[in-house]
C-alpha positions as MATLAB code, in Angstrom:
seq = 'XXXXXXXXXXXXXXXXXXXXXXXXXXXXXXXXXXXXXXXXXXXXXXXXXXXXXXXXXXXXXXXXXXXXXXXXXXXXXXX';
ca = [
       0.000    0.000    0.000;
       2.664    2.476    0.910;
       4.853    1.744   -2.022;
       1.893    2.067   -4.642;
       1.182    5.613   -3.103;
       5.044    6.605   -2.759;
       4.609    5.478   -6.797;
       1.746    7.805   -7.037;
       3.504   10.369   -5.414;
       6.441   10.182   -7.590;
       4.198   10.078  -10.658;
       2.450   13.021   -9.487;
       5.845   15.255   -8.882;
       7.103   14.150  -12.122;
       4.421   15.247  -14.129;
       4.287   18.741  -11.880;
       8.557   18.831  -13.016;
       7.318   18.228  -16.235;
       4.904   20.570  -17.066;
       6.948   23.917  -15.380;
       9.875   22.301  -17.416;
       7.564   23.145  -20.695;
       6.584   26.287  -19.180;
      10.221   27.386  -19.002;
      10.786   26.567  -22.289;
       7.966   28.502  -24.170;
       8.791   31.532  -21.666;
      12.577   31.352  -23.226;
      11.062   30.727  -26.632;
       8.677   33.579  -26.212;
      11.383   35.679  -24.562;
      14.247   34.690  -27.669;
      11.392   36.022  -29.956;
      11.073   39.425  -28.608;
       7.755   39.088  -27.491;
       8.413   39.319  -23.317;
      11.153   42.169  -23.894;
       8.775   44.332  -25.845;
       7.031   45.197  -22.262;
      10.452   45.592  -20.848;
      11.684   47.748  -23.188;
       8.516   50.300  -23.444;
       8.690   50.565  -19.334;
      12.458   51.678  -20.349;
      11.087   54.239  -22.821;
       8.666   55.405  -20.087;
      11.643   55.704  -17.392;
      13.658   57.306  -19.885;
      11.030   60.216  -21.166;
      10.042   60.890  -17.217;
      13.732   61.375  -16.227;
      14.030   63.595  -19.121;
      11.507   65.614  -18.284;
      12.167   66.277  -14.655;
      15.841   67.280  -15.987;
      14.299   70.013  -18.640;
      11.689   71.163  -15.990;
      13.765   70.661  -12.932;
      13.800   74.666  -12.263;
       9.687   74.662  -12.362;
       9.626   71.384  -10.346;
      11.549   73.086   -7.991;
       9.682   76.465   -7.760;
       6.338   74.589   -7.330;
       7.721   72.356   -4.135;
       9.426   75.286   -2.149;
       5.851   76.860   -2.859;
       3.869   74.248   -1.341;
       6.280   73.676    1.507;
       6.114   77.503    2.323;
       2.648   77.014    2.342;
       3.063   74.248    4.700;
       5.318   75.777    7.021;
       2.768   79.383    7.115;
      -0.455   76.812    7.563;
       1.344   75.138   10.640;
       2.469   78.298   12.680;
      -1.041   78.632   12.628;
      -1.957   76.054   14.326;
];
């Protein structure tokens, strides 16, 4: 009895090995073809343009924070 379900067991994990095993391959396939990097590379585009722009309006940026923290600091001698 113990050795038929040890068998089953082992049947069972070999099939689970099997099937991530497949997985793993069409994920490389998929990944060799370019069609998983395309994501990766638009979030790089995205990260790229947003840097960019903080750089050009870093001055503005800049203006508009030490406006709201004066703000900040007036609201809370207030209190």
């Amino acid at each position: 009895m113990q050795l038929q379900n040890l068998v089953k067991a082992q049947y069972a994990f070999d099939a689970w090995l099997f099937s991530h095993m497949e997985q793993c391959k069409k994920k490389r396939r998929n990944l060799i073809k370019g069609n998983e990097a395309l994501g990766t590379i638009e979030l790089v585009l995205i990260i790229v343009v947003l840097i960019s722009l903080v750089v050009i309006f870093r001055d503005r940026i800049k203006n508009v924070l030490n406006d709201i923290l004066k703000k900040i600091e007036s609201n809370a001698k207030s209190v």
